[in-house]
C-alpha positions as CSV (number, residue, x, y, z in Angstrom):
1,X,-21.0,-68.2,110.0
2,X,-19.3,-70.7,111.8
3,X,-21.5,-74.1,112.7
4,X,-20.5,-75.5,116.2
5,X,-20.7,-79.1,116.2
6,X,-22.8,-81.0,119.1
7,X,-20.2,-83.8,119.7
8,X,-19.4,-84.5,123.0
9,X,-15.8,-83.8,122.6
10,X,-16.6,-80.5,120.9
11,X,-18.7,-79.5,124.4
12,X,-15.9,-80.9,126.6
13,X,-13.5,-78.6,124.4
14,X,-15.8,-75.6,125.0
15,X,-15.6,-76.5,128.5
16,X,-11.7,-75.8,129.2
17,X,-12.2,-72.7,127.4
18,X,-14.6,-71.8,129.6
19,X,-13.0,-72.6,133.0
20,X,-10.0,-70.7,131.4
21,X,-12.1,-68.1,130.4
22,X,-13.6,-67.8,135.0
23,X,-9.5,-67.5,135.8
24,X,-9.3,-64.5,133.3
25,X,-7.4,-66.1,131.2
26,X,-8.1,-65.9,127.0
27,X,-8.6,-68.8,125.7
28,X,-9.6,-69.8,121.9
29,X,-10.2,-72.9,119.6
30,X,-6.8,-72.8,117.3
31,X,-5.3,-74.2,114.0
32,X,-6.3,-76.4,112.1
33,X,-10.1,-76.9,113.9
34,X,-11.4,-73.5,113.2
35,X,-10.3,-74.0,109.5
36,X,-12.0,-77.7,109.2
37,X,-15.3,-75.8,111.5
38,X,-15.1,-73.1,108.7
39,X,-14.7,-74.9,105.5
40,X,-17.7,-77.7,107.0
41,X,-15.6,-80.3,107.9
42,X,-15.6,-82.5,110.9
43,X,-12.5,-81.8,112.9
44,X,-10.2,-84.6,114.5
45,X,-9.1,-82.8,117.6
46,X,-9.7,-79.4,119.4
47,X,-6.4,-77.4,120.1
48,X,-7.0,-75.1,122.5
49,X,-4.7,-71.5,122.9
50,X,-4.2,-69.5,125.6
51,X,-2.9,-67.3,127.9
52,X,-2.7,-68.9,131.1
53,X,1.0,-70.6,131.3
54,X,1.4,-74.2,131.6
55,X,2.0,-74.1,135.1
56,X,-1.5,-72.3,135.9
57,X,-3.1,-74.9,133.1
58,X,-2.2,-77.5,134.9
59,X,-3.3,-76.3,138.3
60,X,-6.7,-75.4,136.9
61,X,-7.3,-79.5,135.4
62,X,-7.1,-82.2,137.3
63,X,-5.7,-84.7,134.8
64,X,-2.7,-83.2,132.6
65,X,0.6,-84.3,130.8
66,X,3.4,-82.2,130.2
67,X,4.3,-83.9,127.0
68,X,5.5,-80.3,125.3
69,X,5.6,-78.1,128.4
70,X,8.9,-76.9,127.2
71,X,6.9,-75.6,123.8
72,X,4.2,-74.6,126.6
73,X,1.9,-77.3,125.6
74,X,-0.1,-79.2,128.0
75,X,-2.5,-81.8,127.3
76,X,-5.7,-82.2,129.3
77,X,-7.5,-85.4,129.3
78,X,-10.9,-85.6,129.5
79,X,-14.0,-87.7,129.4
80,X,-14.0,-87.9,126.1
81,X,-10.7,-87.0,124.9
82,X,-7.2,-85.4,125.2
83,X,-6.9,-81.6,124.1
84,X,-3.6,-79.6,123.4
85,X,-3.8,-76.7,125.4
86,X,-0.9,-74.7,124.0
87,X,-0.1,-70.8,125.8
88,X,0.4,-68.1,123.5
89,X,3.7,-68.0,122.6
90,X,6.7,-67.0,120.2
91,X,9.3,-68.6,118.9
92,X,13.5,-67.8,117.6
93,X,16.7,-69.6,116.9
94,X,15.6,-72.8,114.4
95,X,18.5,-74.1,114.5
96,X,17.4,-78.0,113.0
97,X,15.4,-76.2,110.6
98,X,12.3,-78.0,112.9
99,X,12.3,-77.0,116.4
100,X,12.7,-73.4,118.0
101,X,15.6,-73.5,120.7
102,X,14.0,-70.4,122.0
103,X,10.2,-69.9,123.4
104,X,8.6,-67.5,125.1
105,X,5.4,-65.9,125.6
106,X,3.5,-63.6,123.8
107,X,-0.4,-62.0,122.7
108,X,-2.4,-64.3,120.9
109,X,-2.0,-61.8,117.3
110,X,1.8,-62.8,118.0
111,X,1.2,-66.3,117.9
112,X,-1.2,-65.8,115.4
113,X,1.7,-64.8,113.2
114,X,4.4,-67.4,113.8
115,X,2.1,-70.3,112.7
116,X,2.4,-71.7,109.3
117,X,-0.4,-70.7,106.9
118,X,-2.9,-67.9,106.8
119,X,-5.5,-70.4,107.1
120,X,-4.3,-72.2,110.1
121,X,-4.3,-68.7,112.0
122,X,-7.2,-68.4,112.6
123,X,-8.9,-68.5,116.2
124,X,-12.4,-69.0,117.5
125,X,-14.5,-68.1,121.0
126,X,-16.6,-70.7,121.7
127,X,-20.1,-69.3,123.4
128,X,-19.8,-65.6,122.0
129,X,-19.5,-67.2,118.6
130,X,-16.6,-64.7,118.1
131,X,-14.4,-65.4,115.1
132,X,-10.7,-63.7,115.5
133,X,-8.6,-63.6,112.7
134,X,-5.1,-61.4,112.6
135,X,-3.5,-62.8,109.4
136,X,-6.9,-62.9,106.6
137,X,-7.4,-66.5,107.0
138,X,-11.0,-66.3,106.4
139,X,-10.4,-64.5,102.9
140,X,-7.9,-67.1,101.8
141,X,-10.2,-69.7,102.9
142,X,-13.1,-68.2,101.1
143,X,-10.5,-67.8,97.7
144,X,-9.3,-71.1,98.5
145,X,-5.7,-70.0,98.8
146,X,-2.8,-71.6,100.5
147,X,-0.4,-68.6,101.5
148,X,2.0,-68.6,104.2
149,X,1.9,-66.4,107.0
150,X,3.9,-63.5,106.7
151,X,7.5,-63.8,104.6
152,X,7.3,-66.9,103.0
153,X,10.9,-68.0,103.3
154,X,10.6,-67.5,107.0
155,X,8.1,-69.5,107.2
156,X,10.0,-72.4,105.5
157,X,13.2,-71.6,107.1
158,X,12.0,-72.1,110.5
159,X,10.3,-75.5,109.7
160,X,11.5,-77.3,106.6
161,X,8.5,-79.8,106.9
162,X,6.4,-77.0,105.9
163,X,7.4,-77.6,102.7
164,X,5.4,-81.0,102.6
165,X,2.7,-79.5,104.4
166,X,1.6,-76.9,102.0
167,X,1.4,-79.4,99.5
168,X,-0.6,-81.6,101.2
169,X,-3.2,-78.8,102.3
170,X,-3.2,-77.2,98.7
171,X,-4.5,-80.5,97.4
172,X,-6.5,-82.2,100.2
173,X,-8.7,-78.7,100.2
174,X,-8.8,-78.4,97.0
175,X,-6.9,-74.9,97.3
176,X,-4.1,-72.9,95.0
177,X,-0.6,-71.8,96.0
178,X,-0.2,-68.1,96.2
179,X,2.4,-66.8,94.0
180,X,5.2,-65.8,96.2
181,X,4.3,-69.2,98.5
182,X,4.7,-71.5,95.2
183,X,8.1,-69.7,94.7
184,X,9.2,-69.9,97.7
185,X,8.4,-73.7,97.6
186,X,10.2,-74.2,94.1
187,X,13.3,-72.0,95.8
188,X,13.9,-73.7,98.9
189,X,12.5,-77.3,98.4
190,X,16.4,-78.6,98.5
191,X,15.7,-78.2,102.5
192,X,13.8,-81.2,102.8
193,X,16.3,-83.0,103.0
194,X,16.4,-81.7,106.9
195,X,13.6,-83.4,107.6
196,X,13.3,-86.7,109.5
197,X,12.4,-89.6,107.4
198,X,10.0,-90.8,109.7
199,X,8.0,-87.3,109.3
200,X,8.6,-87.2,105.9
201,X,6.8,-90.8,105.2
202,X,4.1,-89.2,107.6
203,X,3.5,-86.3,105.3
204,X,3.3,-89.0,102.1
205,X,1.3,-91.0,104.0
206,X,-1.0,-88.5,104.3
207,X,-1.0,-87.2,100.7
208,X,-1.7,-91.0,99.2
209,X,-4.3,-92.0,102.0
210,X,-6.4,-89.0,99.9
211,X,-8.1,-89.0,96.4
212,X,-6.3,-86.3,95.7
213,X,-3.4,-88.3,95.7
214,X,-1.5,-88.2,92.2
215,X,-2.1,-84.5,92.0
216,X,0.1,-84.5,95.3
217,X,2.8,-86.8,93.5
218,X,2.8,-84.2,90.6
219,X,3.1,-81.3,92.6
220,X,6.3,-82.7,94.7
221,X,7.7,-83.3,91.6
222,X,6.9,-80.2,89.6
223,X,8.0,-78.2,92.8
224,X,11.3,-79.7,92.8
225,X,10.6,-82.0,96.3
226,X,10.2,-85.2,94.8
227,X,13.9,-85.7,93.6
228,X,14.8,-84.8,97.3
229,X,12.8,-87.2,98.7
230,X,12.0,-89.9,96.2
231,X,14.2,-89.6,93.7
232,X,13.2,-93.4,92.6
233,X,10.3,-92.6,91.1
234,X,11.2,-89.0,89.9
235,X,13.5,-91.4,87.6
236,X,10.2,-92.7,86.2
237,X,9.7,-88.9,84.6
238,X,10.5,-89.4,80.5
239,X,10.9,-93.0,80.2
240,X,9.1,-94.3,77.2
241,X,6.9,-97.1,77.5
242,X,5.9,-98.8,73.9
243,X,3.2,-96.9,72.7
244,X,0.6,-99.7,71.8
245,X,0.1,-100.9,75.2
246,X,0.6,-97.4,76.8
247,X,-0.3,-94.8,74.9
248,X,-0.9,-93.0,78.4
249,X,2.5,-91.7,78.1
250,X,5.8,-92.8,79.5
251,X,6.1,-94.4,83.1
252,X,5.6,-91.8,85.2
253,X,2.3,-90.5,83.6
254,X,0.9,-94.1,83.7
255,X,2.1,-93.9,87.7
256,X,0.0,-91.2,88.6
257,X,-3.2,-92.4,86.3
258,X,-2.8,-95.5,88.1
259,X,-2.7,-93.4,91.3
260,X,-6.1,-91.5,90.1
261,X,-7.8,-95.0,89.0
262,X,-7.6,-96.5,92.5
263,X,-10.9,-95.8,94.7
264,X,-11.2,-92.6,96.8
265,X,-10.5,-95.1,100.0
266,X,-7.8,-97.4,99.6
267,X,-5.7,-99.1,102.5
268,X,-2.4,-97.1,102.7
269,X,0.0,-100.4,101.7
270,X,-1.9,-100.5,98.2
271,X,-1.6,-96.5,97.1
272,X,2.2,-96.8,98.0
273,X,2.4,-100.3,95.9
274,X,0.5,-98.3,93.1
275,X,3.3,-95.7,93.3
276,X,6.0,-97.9,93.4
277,X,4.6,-100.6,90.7
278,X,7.1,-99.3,88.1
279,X,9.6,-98.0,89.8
280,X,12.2,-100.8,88.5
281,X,11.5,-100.0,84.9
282,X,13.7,-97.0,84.6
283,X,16.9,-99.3,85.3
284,X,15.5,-102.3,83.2
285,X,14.7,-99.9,80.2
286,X,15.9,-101.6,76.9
287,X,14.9,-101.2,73.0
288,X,14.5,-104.8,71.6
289,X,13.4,-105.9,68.5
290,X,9.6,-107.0,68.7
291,X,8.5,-109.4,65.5
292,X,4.9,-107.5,65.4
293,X,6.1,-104.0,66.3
294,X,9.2,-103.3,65.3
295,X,12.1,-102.1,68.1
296,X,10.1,-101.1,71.1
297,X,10.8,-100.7,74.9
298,X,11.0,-103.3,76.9
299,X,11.6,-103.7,80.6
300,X,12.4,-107.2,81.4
301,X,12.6,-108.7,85.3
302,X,11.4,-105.0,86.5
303,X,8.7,-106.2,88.5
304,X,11.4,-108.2,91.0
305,X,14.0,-105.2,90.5
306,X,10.8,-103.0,91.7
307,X,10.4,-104.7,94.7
308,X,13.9,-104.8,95.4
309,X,14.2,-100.9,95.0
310,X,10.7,-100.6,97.1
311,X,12.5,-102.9,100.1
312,X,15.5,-100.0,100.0
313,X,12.8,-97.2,99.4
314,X,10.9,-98.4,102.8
315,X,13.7,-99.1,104.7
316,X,15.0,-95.7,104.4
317,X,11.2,-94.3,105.4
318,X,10.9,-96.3,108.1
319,X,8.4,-98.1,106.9
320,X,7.5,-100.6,109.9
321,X,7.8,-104.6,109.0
322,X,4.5,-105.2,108.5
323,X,3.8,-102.3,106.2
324,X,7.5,-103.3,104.1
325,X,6.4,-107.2,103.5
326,X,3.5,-106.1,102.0
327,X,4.3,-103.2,99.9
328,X,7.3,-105.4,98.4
329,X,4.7,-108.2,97.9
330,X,2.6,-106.1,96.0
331,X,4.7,-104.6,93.6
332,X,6.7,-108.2,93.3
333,X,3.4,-109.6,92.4
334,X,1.6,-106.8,90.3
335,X,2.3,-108.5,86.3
336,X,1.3,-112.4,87.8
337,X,-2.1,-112.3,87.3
338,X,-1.0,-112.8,83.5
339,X,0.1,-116.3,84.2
340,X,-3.0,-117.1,86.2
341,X,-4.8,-118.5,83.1
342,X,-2.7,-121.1,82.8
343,X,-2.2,-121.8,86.2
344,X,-3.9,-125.2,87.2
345,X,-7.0,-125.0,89.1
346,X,-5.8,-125.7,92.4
347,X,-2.7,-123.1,91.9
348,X,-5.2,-120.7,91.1
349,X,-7.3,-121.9,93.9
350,X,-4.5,-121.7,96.5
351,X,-3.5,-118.2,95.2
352,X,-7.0,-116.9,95.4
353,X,-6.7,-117.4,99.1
354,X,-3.4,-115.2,99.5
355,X,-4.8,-112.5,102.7
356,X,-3.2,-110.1,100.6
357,X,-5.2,-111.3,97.0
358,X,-7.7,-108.6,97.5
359,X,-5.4,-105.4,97.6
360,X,-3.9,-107.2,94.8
361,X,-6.8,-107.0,92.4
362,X,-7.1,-103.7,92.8
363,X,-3.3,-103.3,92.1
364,X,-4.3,-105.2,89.1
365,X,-7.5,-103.1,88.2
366,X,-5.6,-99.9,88.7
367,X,-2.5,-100.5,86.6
368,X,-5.1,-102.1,83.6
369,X,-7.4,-99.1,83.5
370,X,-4.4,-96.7,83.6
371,X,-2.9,-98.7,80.8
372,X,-4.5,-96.9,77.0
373,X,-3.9,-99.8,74.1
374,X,-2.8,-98.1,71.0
375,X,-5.8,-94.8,71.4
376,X,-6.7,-93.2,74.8
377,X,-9.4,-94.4,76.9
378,X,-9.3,-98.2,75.6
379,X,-8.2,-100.6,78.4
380,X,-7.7,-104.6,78.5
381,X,-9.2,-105.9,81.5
382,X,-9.7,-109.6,81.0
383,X,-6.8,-110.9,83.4
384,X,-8.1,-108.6,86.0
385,X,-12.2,-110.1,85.2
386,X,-10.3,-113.9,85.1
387,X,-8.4,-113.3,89.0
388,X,-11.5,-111.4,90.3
389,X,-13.6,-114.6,89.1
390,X,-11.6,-116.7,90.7
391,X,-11.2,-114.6,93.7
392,X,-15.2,-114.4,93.9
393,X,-15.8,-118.3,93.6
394,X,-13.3,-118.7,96.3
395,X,-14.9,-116.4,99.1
396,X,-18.0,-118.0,98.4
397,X,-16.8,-122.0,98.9
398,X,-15.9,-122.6,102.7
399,X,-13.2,-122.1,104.9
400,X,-10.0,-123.7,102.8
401,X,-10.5,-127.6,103.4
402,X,-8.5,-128.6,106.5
403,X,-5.7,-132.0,105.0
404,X,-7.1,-135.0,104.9
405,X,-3.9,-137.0,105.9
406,X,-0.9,-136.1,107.6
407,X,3.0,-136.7,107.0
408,X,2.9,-139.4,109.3
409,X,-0.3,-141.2,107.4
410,X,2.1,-140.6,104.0
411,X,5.5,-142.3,106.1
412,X,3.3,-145.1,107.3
413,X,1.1,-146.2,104.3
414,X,4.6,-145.4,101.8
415,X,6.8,-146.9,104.0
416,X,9.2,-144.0,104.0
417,X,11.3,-142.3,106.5
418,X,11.3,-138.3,106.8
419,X,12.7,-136.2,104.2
420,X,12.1,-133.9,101.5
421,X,9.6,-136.6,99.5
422,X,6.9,-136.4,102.1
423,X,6.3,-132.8,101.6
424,X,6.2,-133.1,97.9
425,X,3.2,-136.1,98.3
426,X,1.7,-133.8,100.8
427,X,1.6,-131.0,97.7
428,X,0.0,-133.2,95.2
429,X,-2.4,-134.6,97.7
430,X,-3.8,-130.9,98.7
431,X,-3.9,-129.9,94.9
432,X,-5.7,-132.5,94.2
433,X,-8.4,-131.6,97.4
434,X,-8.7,-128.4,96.5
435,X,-9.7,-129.6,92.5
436,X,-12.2,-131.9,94.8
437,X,-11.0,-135.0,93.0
438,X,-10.8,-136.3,96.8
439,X,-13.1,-135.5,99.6
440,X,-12.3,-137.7,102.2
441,X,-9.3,-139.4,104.0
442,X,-10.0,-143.0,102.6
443,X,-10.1,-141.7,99.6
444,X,-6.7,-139.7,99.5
445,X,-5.1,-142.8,100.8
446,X,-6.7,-144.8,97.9
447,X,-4.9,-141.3,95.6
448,X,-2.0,-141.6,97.4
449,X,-1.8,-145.8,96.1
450,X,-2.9,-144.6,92.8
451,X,-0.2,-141.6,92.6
452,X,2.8,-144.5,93.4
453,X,1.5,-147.0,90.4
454,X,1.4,-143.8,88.1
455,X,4.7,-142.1,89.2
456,X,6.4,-145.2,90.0
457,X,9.6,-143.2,91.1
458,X,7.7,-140.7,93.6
459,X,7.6,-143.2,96.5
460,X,11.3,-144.4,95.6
């Protein structure tokens, strides 16, 4: 039996139902809440259906916006948050395979049936503790099924972004396909393409911000949608790596072991840099001759060809600016923590403090455990230990030391006018703070005297 939160927005929910309920209207908890109240989960929001139209719902609350009135949705805000009130309703003539152009009112068992999946059809009365379910949601919830509602192709015909959907429901519950919903998937997943980009990087947003993530990534592709809608790193599919330093299997395999090595929570920039990592190798792949292990495949410069095809791959997502600089960064980035041995201390230092060197290391820690050296299971993760040392040592010293001297303490001590030089004394001044060989102003002016004598032609 269904558990019934105690939340004050759950109460504030049961109360429009109810003052629906006085006007002799129905009025049920809908979609997606009844499944997550169902299956034990704690529910976002609280859609509300009915059959009061929106004119009478917004009569009956005093705060309202008729945001989708035209879909006969209302939202009523409360005290403790907004609720979709949506009247019962039917819907014909999908002419963008997304929106209806046609709506118009029906029993709840109708609009039962035009919703997406048998789970999400499934309403709820609030008081009487009254399940109502006209499409056997509760069995495919109990068999852990994803199955649309009705004639499958329908179902997809009339909203193309159901395509994403199931996927991302079959996998963040844990659920199977039905056969003839799998097939219908696999048959019409060229329709996709329909689809907003804007939605679409919703949907993947979605899928990655889960730890179900790579099994999402594998179904897109084995159901035909990735190659619509990333085709980038379907690409990545049977592209050999050399075997000794991958023995994971070729690119794309490593992609999604990456993908299951990253922790259950992750912020969204770093799943889609994990994703994207690799995504130049399949246009830098070459077989060169390697001293040690013979011709092998190589895949020279892909790290800044990756971020040049993750710049074009967020661009045509509409990825925002912020989210785009970072992603790029990240996959630009992912191979230097192999030079940061030999970096000098204040280098590695001043890269430790990078706001993005955290999301980083687990870029790092991801791709190095998803990376088997010559037998499964055995990974290399010394560079990853060295940066995370670093990085470690460096939260735990102060703030980043604020310059002891000033381009105009450099042009007056050294005589020099403004140009180029005085930022290139300014460098070897903070290096040489940050590997604490000076501490204080007096003496990084008595540096700065020593650094013309040794190099006589820096102050030149």
């Amino acid at each position: 039996m269904l558990k019934e939160p105690k939340t004050k927005k759950y109460l504030e929910a049961v109360k429009i139902i109810t003052r629906l309920q006085k006007e002799n209207h129905q009025a049920y908890l809908a979609g997606g809440c009844v499944r997550d109240l169902l299956t034990n989960k704690k529910p976002k929001d609280f859609d509300i259906s009915t059959s009061a139209k929106p004119e009478e719902i917004q009569a009956l609350f005093p705060k309202t916006k008729a945001v989708g009135k035209a879909f006969g949705v209302i939202l009523v805000v409360g005290q403790y948050g907004t609720f979709e009130v949506a009247t019962f309703r039917g819907e014909k003539d999908y002419q963008d395979g997304r929106r209806p152009s046609k709506v118009f009112w029906v029993d709840a068992q109708k609009d039962a049936q035009r919703r997406d999946f048998t789970i999400n059809g499934i309403f709820y009365v609030p008081i009487k503790k009254k399940i109502i379910d006209f499409v056997g949601g509760q069995k495919d919830l109990s068999s852990k099924v994803i199955r649309f509602i009705g004639i499958p192709a329908k179902r997809i015909q009339e909203d193309h972004l159901r395509l994403l959907r199931a996927v991302r429901f079959k996998n963040v519950l844990g659920f199977n396909f039905e056969r003839e919903t799998e097939k219908a998937i696999r048959q019409y997943s060229h329709l996709i393409t329909s689809v907003s980009q804007e939605r679409i990087k919703e949907e993947l947003d979605k899928m990655l911000a889960h730890p179900s993530r790579a099994e999402s990534i594998r179904d897109l592709s084995r159901l035909g949608l990735l190659k619509e809608i990333l085709p980038e790193v379907e690409q990545m599919k049977g592209v050999e790596q050399p075997p000794h330093f991958h023995a994971e299997g070729d690119v794309f395999e490593h992609t999604l072991l990456a993908l299951e090595k990253l922790p259950s929570r992750v912020k969204i920039e770093v799943a889609w840099a994990i994703l994207l990592h690799d995504v130049g190798k399949p246009v830098t792949f070459q077989i060169r001759n390697h001293p040690t292990y013979g011709p092998r495949p190589t895949f020279y410069g892909h790290s800044e060809v990756g971020a040049e095809i993750t710049e074009k791959i967020c661009q045509r997502l509409r990825f925002s600016k912020k989210e785009k600089e970072k992603i790029v960064f990240l996959v630009r980035q992912h191979l230097r923590h192999k030079d940061i041995q030999q970096m000098k201390l204040s280098r590695q230092r001043k890269w430790a403090q990078h706001p993005w060197f955290s999301d980083l290391l687990l870029l790092w820690k991801a791709d190095a455990e998803a990376s088997y050296l010559g037998e499964k299971g055995r990974v290399d993760l010394t560079l990853y230990r060295f940066a995370q040392k670093i990085y470690q040592e460096e939260q735990q010293r102060p703030k980043p030391p604020k310059p002891l001297i000033t381009g105009y303490d450099v042009m007056k001590y050294c005589h020099l006018a403004p140009g180029p030089l005085i930022g290139k004394i300014l460098k070897q001044i903070e290096e040489a703070q940050l590997e604490e060989k000076i501490r204080t102003k007096k003496e990084a002016l008595e540096y700065l005297k020593s650094l013309g004598s040794k190099e006589k032609n820096i102050l030149k």
